[in-house]
Every structure is written in C-alpha cells, then in structure tokens.
Backbone and ligand atoms as CSV (ligand in chain L), in Angstrom:
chain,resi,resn,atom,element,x,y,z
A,1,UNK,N,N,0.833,-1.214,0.000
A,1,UNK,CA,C,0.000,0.000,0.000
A,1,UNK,C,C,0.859,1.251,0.000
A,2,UNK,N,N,0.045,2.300,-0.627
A,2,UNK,CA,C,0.993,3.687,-0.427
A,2,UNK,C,C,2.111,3.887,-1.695
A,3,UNK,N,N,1.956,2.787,-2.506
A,3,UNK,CA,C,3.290,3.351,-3.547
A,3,UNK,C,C,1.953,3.938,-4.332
A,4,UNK,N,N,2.503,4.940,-5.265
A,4,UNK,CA,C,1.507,5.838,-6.289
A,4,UNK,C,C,1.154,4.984,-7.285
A,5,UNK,N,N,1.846,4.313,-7.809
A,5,UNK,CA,C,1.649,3.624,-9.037
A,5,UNK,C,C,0.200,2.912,-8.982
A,6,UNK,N,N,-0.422,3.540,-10.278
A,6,UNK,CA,C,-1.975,3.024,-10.725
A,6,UNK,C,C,-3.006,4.377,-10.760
A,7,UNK,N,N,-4.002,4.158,-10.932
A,7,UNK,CA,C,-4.804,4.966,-11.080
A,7,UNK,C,C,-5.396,5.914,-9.711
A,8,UNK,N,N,-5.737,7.041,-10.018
A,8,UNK,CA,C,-6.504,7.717,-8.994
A,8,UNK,C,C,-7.757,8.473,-9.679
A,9,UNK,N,N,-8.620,9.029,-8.438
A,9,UNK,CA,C,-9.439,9.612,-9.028
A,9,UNK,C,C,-9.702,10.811,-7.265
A,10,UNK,N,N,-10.211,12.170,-8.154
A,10,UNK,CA,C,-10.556,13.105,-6.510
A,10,UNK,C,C,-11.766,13.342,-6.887
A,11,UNK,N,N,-11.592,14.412,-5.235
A,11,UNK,CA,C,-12.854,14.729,-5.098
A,11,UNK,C,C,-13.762,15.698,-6.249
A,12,UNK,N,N,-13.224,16.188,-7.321
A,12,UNK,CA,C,-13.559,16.984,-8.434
A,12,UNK,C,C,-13.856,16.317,-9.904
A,13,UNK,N,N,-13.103,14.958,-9.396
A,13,UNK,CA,C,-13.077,14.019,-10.832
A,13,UNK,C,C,-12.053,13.815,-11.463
A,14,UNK,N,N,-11.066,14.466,-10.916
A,14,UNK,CA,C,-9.916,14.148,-12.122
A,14,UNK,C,C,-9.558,13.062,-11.895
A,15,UNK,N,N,-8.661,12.699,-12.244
A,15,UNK,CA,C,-8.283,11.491,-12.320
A,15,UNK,C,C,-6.611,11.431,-13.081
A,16,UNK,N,N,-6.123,10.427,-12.578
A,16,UNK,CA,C,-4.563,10.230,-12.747
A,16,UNK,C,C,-3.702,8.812,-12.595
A,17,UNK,N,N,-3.200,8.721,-13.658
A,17,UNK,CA,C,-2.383,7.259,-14.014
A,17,UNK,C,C,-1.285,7.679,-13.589
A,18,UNK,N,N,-0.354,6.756,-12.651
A,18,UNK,CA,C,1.202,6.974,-12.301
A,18,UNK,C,C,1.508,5.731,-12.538
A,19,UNK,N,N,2.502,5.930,-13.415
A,19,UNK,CA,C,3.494,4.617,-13.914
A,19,UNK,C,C,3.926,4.167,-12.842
A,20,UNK,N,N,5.009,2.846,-13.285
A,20,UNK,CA,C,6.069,3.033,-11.933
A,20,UNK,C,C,7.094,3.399,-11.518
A,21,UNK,N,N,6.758,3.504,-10.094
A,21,UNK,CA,C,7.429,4.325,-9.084
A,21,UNK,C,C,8.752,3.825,-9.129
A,22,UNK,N,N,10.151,4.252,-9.327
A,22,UNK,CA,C,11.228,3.511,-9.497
A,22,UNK,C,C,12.193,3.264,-8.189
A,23,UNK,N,N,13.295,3.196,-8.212
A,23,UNK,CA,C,13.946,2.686,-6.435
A,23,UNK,C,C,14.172,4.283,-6.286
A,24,UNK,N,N,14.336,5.201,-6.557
A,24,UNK,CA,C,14.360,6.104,-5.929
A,24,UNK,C,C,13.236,6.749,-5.306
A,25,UNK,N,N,11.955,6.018,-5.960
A,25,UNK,CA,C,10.882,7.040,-5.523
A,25,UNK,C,C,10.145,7.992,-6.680
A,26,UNK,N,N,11.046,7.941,-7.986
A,26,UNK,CA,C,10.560,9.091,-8.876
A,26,UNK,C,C,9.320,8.617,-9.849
A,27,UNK,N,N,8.693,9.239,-10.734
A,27,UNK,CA,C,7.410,8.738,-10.842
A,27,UNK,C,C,6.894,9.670,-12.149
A,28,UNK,N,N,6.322,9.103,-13.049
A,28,UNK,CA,C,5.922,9.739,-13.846
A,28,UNK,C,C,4.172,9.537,-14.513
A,29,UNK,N,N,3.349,10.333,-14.491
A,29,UNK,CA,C,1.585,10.032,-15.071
A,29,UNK,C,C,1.411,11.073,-16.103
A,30,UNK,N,N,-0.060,10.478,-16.120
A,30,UNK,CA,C,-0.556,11.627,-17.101
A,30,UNK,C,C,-2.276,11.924,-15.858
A,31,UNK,N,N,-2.091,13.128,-16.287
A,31,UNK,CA,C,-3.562,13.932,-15.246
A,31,UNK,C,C,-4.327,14.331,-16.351
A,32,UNK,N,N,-5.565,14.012,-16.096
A,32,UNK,CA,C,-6.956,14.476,-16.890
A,32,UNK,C,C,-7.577,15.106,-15.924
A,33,UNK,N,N,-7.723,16.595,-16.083
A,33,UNK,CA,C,-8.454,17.535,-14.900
A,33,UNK,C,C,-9.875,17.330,-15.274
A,34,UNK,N,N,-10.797,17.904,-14.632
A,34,UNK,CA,C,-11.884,17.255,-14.527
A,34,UNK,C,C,-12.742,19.155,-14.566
A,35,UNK,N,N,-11.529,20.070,-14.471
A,35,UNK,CA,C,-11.776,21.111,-14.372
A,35,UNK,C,C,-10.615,22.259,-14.849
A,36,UNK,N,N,-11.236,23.337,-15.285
A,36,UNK,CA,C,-10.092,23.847,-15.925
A,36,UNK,C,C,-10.543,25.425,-15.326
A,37,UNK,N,N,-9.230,26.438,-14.744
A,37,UNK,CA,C,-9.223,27.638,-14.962
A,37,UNK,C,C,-9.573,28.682,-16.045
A,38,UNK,N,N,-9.167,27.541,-16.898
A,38,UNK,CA,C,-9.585,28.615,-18.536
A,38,UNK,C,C,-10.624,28.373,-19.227
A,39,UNK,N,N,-10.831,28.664,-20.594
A,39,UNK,CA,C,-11.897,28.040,-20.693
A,39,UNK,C,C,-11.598,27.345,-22.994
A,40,UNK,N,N,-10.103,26.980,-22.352
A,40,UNK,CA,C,-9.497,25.979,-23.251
A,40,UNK,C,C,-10.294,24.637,-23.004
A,41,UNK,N,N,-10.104,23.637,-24.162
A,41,UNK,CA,C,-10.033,22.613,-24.262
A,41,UNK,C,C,-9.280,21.829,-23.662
A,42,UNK,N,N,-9.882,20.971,-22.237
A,42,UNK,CA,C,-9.133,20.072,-21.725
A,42,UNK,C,C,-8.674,19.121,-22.594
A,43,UNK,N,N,-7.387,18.693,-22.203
A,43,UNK,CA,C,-6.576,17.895,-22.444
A,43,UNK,C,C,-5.633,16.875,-21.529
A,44,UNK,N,N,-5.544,15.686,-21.772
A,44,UNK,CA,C,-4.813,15.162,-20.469
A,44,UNK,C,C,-2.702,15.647,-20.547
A,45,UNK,N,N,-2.443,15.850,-19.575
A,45,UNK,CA,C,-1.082,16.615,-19.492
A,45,UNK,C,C,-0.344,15.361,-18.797
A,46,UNK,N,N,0.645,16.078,-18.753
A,46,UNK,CA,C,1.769,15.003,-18.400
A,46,UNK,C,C,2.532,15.074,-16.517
A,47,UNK,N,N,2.652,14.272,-15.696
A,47,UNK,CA,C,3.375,14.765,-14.345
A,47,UNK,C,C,4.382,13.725,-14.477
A,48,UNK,N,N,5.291,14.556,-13.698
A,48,UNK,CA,C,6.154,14.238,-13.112
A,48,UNK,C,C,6.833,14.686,-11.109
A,49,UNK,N,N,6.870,13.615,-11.139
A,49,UNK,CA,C,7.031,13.579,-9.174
A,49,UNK,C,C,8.114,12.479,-8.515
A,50,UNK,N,N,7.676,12.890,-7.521
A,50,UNK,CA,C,8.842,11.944,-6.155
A,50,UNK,C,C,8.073,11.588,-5.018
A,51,UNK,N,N,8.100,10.590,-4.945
A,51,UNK,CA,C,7.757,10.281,-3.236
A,51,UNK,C,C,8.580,9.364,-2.553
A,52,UNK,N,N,8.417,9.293,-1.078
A,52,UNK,CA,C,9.324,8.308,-0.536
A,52,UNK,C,C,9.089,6.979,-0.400
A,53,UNK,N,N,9.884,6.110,-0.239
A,53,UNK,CA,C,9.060,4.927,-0.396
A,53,UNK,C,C,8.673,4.210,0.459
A,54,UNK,N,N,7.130,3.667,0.149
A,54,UNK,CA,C,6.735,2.780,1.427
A,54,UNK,C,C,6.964,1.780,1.919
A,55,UNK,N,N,8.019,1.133,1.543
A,55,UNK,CA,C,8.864,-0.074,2.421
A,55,UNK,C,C,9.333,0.357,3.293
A,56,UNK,N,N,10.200,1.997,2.932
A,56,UNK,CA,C,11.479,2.690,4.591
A,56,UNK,C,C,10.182,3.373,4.995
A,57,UNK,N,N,9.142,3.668,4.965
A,57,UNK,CA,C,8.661,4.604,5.922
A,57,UNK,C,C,6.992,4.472,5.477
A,58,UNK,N,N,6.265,4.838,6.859
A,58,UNK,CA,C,4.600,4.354,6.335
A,58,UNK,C,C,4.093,5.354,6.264
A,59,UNK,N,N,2.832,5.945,5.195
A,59,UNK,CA,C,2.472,6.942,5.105
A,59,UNK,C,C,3.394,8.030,4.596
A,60,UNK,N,N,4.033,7.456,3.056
A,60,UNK,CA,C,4.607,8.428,2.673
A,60,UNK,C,C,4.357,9.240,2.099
A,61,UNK,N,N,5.293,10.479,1.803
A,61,UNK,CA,C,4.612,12.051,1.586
A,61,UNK,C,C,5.510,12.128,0.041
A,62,UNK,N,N,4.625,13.121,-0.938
A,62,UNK,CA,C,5.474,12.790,-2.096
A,62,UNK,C,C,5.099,14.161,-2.568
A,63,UNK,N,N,5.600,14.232,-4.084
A,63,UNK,CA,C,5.383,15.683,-4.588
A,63,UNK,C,C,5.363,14.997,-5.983
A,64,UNK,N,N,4.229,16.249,-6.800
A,64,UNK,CA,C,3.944,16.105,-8.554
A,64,UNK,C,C,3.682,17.144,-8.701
A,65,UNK,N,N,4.642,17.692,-10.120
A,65,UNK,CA,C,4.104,18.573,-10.973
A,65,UNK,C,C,3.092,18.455,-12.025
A,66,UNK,N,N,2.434,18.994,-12.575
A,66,UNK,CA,C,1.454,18.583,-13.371
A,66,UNK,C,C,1.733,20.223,-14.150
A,67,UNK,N,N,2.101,19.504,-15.774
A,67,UNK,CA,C,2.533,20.348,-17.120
A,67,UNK,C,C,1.834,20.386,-17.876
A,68,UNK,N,N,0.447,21.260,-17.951
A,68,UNK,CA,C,-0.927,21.578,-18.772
A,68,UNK,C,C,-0.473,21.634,-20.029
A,69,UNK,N,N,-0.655,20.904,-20.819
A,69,UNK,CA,C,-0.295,20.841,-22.449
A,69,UNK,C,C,-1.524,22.181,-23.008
A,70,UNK,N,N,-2.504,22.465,-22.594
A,70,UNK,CA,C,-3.546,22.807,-23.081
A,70,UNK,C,C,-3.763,24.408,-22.315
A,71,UNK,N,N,-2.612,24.507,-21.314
A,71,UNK,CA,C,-2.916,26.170,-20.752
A,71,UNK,C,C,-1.259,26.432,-20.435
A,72,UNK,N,N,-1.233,27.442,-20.224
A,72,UNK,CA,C,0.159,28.102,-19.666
A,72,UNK,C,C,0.422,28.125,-18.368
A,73,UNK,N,N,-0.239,26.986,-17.861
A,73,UNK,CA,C,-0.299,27.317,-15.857
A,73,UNK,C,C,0.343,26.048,-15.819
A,74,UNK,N,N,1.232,26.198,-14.614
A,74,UNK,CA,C,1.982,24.766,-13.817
A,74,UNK,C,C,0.856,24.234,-12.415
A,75,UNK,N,N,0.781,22.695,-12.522
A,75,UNK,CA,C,0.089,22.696,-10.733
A,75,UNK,C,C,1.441,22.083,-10.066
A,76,UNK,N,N,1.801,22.202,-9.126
A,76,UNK,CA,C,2.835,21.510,-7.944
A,76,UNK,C,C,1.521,20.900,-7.291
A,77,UNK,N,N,1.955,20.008,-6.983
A,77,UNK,CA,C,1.051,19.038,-5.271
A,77,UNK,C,C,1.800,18.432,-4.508
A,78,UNK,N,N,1.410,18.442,-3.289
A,78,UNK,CA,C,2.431,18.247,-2.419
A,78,UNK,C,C,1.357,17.099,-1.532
A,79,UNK,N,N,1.785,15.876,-1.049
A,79,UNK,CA,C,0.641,15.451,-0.165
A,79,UNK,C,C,1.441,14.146,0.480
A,80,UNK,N,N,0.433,13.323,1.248
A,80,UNK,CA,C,0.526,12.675,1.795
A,80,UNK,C,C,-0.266,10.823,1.900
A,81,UNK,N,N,0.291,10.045,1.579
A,81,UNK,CA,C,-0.708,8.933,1.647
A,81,UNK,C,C,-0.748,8.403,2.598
A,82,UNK,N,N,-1.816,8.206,2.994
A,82,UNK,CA,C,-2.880,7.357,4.279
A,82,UNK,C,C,-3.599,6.145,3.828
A,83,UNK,N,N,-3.773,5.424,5.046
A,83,UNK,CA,C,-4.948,4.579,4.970
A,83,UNK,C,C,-5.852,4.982,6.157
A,84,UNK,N,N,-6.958,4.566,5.037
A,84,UNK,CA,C,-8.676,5.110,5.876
A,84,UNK,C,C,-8.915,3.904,7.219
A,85,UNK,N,N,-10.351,3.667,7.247
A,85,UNK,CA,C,-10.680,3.111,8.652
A,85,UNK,C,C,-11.339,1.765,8.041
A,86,UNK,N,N,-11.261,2.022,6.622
A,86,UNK,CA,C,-11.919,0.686,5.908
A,86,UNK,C,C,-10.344,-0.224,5.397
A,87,UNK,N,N,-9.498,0.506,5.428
A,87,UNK,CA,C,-7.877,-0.188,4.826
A,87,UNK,C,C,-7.849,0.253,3.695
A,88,UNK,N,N,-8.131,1.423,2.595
A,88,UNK,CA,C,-7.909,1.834,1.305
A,88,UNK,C,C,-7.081,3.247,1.715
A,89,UNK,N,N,-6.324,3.039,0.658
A,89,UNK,CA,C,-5.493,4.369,0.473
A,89,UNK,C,C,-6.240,5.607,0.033
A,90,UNK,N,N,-5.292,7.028,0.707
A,90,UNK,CA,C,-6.083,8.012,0.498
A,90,UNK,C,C,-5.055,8.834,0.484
A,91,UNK,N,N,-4.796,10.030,-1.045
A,91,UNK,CA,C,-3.840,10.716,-0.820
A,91,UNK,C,C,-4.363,12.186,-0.352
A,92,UNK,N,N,-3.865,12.472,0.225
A,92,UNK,CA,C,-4.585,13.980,0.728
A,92,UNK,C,C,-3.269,14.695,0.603
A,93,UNK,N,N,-3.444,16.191,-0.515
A,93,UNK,CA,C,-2.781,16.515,-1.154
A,93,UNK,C,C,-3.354,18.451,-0.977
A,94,UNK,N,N,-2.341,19.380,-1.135
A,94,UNK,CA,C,-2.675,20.696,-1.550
A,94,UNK,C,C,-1.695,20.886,-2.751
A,95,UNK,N,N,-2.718,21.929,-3.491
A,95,UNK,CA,C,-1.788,22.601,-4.658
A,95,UNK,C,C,-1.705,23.962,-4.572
A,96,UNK,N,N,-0.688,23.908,-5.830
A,96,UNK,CA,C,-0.661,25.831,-5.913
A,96,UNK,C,C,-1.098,25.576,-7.868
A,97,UNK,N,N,-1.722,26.429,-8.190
A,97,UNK,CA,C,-2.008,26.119,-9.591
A,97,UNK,C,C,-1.295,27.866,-10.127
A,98,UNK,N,N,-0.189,27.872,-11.220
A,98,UNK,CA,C,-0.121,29.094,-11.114
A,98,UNK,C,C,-0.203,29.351,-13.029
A,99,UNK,N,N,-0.999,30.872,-12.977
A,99,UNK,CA,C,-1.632,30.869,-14.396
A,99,UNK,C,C,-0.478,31.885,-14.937
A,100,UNK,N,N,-0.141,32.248,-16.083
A,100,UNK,CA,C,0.909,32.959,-16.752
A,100,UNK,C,C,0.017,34.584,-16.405
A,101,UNK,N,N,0.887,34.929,-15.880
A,101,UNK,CA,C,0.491,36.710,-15.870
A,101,UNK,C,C,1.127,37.545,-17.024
A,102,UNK,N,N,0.221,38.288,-17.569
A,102,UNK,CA,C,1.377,38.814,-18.771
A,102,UNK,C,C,2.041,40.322,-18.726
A,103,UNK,N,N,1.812,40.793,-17.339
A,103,UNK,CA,C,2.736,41.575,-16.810
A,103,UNK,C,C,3.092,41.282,-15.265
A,104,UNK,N,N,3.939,42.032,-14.983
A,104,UNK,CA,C,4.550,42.117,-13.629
A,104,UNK,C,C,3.564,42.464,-12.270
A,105,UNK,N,N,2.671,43.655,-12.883
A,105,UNK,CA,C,2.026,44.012,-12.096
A,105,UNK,C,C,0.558,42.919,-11.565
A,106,UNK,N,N,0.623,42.155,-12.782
A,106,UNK,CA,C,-0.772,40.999,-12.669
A,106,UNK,C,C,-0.032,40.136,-11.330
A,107,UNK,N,N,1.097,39.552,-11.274
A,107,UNK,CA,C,1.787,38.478,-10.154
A,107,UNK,C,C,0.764,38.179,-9.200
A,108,UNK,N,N,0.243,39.629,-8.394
A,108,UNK,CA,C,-0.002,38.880,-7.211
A,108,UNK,C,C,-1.305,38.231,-7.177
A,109,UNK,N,N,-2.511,37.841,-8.620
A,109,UNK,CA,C,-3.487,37.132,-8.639
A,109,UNK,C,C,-3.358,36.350,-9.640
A,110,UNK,N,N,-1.575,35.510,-9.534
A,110,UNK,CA,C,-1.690,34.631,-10.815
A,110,UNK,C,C,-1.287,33.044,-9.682
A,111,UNK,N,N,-1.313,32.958,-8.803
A,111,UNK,CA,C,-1.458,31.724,-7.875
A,111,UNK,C,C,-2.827,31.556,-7.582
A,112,UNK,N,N,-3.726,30.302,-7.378
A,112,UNK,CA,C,-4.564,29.792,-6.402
A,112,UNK,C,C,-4.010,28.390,-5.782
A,113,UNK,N,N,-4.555,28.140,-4.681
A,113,UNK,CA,C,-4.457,27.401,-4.350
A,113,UNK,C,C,-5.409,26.451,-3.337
A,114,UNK,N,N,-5.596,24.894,-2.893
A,114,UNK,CA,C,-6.184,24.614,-2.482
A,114,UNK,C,C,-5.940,22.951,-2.174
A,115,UNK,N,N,-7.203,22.616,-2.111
A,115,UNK,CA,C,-6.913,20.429,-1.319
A,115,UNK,C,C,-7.534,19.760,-2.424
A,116,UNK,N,N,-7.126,19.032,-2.193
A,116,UNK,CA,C,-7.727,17.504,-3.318
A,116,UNK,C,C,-7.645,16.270,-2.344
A,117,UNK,N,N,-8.729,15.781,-2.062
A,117,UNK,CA,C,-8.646,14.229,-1.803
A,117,UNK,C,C,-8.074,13.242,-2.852
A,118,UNK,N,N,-7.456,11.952,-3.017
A,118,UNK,CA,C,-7.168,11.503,-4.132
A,118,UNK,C,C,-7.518,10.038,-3.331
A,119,UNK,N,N,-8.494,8.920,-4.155
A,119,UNK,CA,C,-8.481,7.685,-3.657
A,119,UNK,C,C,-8.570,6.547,-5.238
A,120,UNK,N,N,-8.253,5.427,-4.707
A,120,UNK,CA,C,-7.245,4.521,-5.887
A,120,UNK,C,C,-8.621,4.314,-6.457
A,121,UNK,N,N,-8.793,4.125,-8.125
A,121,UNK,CA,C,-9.601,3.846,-9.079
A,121,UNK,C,C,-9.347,2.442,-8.923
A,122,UNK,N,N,-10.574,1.726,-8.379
A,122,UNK,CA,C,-10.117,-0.044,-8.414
A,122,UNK,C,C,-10.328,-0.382,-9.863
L,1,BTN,C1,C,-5.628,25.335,-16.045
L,1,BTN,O1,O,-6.769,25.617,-15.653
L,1,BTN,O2,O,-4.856,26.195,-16.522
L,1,BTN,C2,C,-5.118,23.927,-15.987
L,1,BTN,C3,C,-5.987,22.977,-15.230
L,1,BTN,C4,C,-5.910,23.146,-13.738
L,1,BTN,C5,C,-6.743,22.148,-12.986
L,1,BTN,C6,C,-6.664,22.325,-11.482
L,1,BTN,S1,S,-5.130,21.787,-10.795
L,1,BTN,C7,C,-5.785,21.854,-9.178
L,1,BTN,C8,C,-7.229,21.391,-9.248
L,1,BTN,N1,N,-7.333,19.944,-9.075
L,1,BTN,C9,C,-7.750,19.348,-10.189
L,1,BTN,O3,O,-7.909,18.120,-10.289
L,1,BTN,N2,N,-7.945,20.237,-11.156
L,1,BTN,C10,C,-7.729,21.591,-10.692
C-alpha cells in the first residue's frame, strides 16, 4: 500500500495514471483535470514527481508537478498517503495552480491554491 503507481481519481473528478514508481521514488503520469481555470479545451497533461518509499517509511509524503499541455499554468502538489478506517489508500494533497500573468504588475493574482482528496480507481 501507499506506492503511487496506478490509477486515482478526486474529489472533483480528475483522475490520474502513475506509472512506476522507481527505487528512488521518482514517478511519472498523465492527469486528466476534470476542471479547468480557462476556458481551453481540456486535455490530459503530463506529471512528473517523487515520493518516498513505502517499504522505509509508512504513510509516505510525495510531490507532482502537473505540465498543462492545453494552458500556460503549472500545478505543484504536495501530499501525503494514508490509509482510511476501511484499509484503502487516500492521498490527501494541496496545490498551488499558477496561471501565466502577462505583466509584472498581474503576479499577485496569478497563484490559487487549495486540497484535493485523491483515492485509488479499483
Ligand atoms: C488550467 O486551468 O490552466 C489547468 C488545469 C488546472 C486544474 C486544477 S489543478 C488543481 C485542481 N485539481 C484538479 O484536479 N484540477 C484543478
């Protein structure tokens, strides 16, 4: 339990395939948002991440970027995997989603941020 590799799905719908996780921990998917800031044509994008691994340590904490093929914004996520009270994994995760500002002065309303539940697509 707890390695990323396989499918997910959150609380919004998206959903996300992570290959496998290699001996270091590093990790590569593709994310289909379920929701978009813009009002482009979703597309599924590509991540890349790290987590630690769950053989040395339980409840490990990992990190993914997620590279919008379809907008000019990066997401980072940063989170943590758990198990629930039934024994299924649960990643509980925050992001920063940040959109291209096209001046200097736009910066300080080109971050949001927020939580995502993430639990395994059986
Ligand atoms: C964009 O709008 O420029 C790209 C898509 C962003 C989708 C965000 S990332 C954080 C949140 N969690 C999701 O599953 N989708 C939204």
């Amino acid at each position: 339990q707890c390695s990323l590799t396989g499918r997910w799905v959150n609380d919004l719908g998206s959903n996300m395939t992570i290959k496998t996780v290699n001996a270091n921990g590093n990790f590569m998917g593709i994310y289909n948002t379920s929701v978009s800031a813009t009002t482009k044509k979703i597309m599924a994008s590509p991540l890349l991440g790290s987590q630690h691994l769950p053989n040395q340590l339980n409840h490990p904490t990992f990190g993914f970027t997620v590279h919008w093929t379809f907008s000019d914004s990066i997401t980072v996520f940063t989170g943590q995997c758990f198990v629930d009270d039934d024994g299924k994994e649960v990643l509980k995760t925050m992001w920063l989603l940040r959109t291209h500002a096209d001046k200097r002065g736009d910066d300080w309303k080109a971050t949001r941020v927020g939580y995502n539940e993430f639990k395994r697509l059986e």
